[in-house]
C-alpha positions in Angstrom: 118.0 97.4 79.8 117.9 93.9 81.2 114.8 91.5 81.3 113.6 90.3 84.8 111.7 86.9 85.0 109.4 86.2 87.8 111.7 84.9 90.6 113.8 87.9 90.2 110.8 90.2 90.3 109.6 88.8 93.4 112.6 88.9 95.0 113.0 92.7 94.3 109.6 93.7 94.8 109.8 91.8 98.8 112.7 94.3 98.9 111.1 97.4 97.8 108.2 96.9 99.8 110.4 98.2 103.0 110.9 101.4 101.2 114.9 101.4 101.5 115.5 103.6 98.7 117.0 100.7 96.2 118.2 102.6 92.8 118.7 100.9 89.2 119.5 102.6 85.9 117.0 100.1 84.7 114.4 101.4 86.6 112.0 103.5 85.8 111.0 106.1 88.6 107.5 108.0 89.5 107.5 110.0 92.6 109.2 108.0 96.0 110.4 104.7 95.0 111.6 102.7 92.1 109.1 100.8 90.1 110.6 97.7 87.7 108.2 98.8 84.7 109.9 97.5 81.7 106.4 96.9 79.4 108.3 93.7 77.1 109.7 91.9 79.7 108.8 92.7 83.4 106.1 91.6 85.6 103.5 94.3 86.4 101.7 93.4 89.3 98.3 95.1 89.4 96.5 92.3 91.4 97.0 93.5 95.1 95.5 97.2 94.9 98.8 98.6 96.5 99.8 101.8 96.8 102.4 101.5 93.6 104.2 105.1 95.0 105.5 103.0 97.8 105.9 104.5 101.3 106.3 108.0 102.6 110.5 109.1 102.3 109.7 110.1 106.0 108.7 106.9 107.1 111.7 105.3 105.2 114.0 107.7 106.7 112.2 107.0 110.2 113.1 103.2 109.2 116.6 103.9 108.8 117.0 105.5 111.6 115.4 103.2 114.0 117.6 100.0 112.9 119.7 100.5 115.7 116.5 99.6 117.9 115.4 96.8 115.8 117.0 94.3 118.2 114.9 95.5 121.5 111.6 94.8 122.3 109.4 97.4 122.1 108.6 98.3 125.5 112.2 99.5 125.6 111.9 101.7 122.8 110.6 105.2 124.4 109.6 106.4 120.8 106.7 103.9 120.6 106.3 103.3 124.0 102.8 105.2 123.3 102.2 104.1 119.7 98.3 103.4 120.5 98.0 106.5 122.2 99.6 108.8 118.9 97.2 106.8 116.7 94.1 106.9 118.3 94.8 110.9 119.1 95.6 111.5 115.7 92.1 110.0 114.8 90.6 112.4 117.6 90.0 109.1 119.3 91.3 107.9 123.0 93.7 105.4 123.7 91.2 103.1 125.2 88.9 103.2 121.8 91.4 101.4 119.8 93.4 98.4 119.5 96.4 98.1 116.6 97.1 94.8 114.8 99.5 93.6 112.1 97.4 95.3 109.4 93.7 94.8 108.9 93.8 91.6 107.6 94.9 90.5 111.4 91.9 91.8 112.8 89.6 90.4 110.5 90.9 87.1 110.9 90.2 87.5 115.1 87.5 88.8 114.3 86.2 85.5 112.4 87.8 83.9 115.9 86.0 86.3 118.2 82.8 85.7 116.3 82.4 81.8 115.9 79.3 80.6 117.0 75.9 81.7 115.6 76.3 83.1 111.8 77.8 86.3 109.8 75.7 88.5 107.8 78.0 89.5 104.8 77.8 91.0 101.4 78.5 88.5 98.4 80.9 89.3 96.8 83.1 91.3 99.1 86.5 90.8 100.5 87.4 87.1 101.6 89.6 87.0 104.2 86.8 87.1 107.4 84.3 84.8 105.4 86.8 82.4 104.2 88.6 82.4 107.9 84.5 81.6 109.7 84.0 79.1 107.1 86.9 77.2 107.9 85.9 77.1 111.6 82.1 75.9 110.9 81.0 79.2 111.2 77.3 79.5 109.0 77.7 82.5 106.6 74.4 84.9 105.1 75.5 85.8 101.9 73.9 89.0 100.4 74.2 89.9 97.0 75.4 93.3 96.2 72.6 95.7 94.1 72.8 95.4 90.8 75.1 98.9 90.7 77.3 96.4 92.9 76.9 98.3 96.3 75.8 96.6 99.5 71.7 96.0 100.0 71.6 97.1 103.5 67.7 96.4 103.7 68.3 92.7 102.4 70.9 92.9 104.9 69.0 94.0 107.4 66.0 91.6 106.8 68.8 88.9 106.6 69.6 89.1 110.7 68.4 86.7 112.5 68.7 85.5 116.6 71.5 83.7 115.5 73.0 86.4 114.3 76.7 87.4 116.1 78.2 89.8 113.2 77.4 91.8 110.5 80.7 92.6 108.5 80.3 95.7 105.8 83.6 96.7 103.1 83.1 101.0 102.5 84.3 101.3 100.3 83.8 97.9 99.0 86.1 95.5 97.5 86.0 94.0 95.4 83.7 96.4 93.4 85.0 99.9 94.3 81.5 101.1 95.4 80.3 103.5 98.3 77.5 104.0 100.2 75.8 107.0 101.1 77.0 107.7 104.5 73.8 108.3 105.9 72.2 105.3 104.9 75.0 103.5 106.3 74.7 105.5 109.8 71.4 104.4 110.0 72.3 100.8 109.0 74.4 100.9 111.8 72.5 101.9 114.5 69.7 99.3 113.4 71.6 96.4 112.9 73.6 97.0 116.0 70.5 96.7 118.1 70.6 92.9 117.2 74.8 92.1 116.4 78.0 93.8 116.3 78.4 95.5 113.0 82.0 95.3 111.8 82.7 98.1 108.7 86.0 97.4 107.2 87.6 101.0 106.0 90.9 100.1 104.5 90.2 102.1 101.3 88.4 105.1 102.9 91.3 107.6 102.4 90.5 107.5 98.6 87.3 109.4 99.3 87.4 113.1 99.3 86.0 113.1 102.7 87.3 110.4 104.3 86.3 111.8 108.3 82.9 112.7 107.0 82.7 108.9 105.3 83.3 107.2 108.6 81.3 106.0 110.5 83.8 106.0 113.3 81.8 108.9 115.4 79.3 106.2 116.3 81.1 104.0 118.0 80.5 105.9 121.8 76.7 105.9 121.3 76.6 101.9 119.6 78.7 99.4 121.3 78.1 97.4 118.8 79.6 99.1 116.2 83.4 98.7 115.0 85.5 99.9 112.6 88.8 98.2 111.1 91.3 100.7 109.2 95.1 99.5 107.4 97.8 101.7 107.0 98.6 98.9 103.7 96.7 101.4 101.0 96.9 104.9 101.4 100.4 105.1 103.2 101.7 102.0 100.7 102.5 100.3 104.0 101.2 96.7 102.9 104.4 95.2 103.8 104.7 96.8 107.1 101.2 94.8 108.7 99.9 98.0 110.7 96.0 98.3 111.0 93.9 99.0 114.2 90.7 98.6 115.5 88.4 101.4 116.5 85.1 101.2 118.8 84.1 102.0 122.1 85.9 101.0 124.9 83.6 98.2 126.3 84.0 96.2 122.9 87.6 97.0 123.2 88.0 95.7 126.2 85.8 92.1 125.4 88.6 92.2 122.1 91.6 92.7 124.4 90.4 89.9 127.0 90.5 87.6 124.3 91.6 87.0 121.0 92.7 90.7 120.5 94.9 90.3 123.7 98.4 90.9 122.7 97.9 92.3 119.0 100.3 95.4 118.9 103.0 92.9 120.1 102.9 91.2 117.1 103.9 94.8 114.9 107.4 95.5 114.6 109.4 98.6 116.0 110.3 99.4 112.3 106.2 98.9 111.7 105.2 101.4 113.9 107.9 104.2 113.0 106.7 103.9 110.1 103.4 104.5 110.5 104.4 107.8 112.7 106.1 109.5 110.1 103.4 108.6 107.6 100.6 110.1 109.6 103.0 113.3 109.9 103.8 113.4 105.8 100.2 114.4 104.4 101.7 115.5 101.9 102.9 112.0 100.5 99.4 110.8 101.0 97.8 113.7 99.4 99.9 113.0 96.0 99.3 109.1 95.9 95.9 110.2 96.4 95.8 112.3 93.2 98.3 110.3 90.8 95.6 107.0 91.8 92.8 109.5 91.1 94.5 110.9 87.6 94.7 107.0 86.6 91.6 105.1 87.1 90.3 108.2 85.2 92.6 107.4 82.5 91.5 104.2 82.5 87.8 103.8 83.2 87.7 106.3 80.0 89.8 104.0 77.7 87.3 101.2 79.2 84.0 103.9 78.1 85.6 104.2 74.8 86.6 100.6 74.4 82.7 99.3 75.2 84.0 97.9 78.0 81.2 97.5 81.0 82.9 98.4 84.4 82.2 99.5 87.8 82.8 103.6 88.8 85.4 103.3 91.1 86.1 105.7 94.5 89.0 103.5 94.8 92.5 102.3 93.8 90.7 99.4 91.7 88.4 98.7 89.2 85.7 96.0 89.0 85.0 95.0 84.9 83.1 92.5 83.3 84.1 89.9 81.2 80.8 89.7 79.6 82.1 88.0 76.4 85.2 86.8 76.8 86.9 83.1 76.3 88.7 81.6 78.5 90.8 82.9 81.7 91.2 86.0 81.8 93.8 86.4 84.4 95.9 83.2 83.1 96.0 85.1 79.8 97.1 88.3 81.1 99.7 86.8 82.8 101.1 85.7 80.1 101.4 89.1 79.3 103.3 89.7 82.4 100.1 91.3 84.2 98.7 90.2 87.3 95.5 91.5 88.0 92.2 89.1 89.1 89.5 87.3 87.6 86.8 84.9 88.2 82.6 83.9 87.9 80.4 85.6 90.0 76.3 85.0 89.9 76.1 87.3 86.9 79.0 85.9 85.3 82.4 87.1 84.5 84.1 90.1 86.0 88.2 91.0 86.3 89.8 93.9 89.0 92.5 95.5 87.8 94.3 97.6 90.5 95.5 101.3 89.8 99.2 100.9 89.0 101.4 104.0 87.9 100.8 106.2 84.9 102.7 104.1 82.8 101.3 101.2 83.8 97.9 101.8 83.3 98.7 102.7 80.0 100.7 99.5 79.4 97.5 97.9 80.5 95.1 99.6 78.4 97.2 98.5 75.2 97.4 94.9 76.3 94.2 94.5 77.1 92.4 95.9 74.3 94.7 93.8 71.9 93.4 90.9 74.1 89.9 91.7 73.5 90.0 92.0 70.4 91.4 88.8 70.1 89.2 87.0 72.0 86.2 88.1 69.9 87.2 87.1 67.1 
């Protein structure tokens, strides 16, 4: 075996990340593509809650296969002439209640665009890009803090709406805590607070859920205008590399998006991006097993946490939220130094670290190191 330093690892992983099938003796494998998990000596990057199983082998092979198109435009590709169409009917949806972007994160940032004037009713802490994207344009944010089981306080939230009020932006399931809510009590949220704003709900980790369809909130989006839904094909499908997401609502909101800041999203996804996410809506089965080797190791390690005394989050996701009640220092610096990623900081009620669900192996890498760590630190 041969030791990899950072630049190398970077390198490799930007390559693995298209899914081209790239083989190593060194390399240790677990399920579709190769994973550079040597414990002593190799970065293990657990800080970016990807899928670590990569992408579907049918949506590799449907990569390969379309190079030869890779230098036409996409109108002049018949396969994806209708790529909005094939999503939105695979979602039981119509073409005209969705829009596609280069992944979610996209659409969040237009969003922030869309929605600059007035203020943003968000939950604190929850993910950055939108908040971070209106703050930089002198958009006013209302900051909610999470319950203290880390879920979103929709009645805070709700009391928190003012007339200035444009949009109400919701993670479920939330990052970076890993918490749900009840969907009926965010149903009802919805309707509500749409009366007064648009309600955005980001779902990029809803496919984790044992229900995701019956999670959604999608079904209300022909009865409340105002409500939107964002979804990635970056978790489940281990397409983070690929930039796919979309936009789901009714078709009156879709057309105020299209008219402006949304107005020529899907030309900005690749044809290889969109074969990809084809095949991987037609490959269950890959998403099924990602969906129970994540499952099999966040148990693994939220029990090692039970039995180690330390305080985290229950997770419905492919992360885990801990606190660093105790501990010295930075967390993530020292971890690194262990050649782990994985992300730290101080929140209201102090320290907390999120981990993301890596492989098997990993996770149980992780749970060595960071035990070792803790005891370390307390002494």
């Amino acid at each position: 075996m041969f030791s990899i330093d950072r630049r190398t690892w970077l390198r490799q992983s930007t390559i693995a990340a298209l899914g081209l099938g790239i083989s190593n003796s060194s390399f240790a494998t677990d399920h579709c593509i190769p994973r550079d998990f040597l414990p002593e000596t190799t970065l293990i990057n657990l800080g970016s809650n990807e899928n670590p199983y990569g992408i579907s082998p049918k949506a590799r092979q449907a990569i390969m296969e379309m190079f030869g198109n890779a230098s036409r435009y996409q109108f002049n590709v018949p396969h994806i002439k209708n790529f909005r169409k094939q999503i939105a009917e695979h979602y039981g949806l119509k073409t005209e209640n969705l829009l596609v972007t280069a992944g979610s994160g996209e659409a969040l940032v237009l969003f922030a665009r869309q929605y600059n004037k007035g203020n943003i009713v968000l939950g604190n802490p929850t993910f950055g890009i939108l908040g971070n994207t209106a703050r930089k344009m002198g958009t006013s944010l209302i900051e909610v803090p999470l319950t203290n089981e880390k879920v979103h306080d929709l009645p805070a939230m709700l009391r928190a709406i003012n007339a200035n009020t444009q949009l109400i932006y919701i993670v479920n399931p939330a990052n970076p805590t890993g918490t749900v809510i009840q969907t009926e009590n965010l149903k009802k949220f919805c309707r509500e607070a749409s009366k007064q704003s648009v309600v955005l709900v980001d779902e990029a980790y809803i496919d984790f859920l044992d229900d995701p369809d019956g999670s959604s909130v999608k079904d209300l989006i022909n009865g409340y205008p105002n409500v939107v839904v964002v979804r990635t094909f970056s978790k489940i499908y281990g397409m983070a590399g690929l930039r796919v997401g979309f936009v789901i609502g009714n078709p009156s909101m879709i057309r105020n998006l299209e008219e402006s800041y949304f107005s020529s999203t899907q030309f900005t996804l690749s044809n290889l991006s969109m074969t990809a996410a084809l095949a991987s809506l037609n490959d269950k089965a890959h998403a099924t097993l990602s969906k129970e080797k994540n499952a099999m190791a966040r148990e693994f390690t939220q029990n090692n946490f039970k039995g180690s005394g330390i305080e985290f989050i229950p997770s419905v996701t492919n992360f885990i939220f801990f606190r660093l009640k105790n501990y010295q220092g930075d967390f993530a610096n020292e971890m690194m130094k262990k050649n782990i990623v994985l992300r730290s900081g101080n929140y209201s009620d102090g320290k907390w670290g999120r981990v993301s669900i890596g492989t098997m192996a990993e996770m149980q890498h992780f749970i060595k190191v960071v035990k070792e760590e803790f005891r370390a630190n307390s002494r």
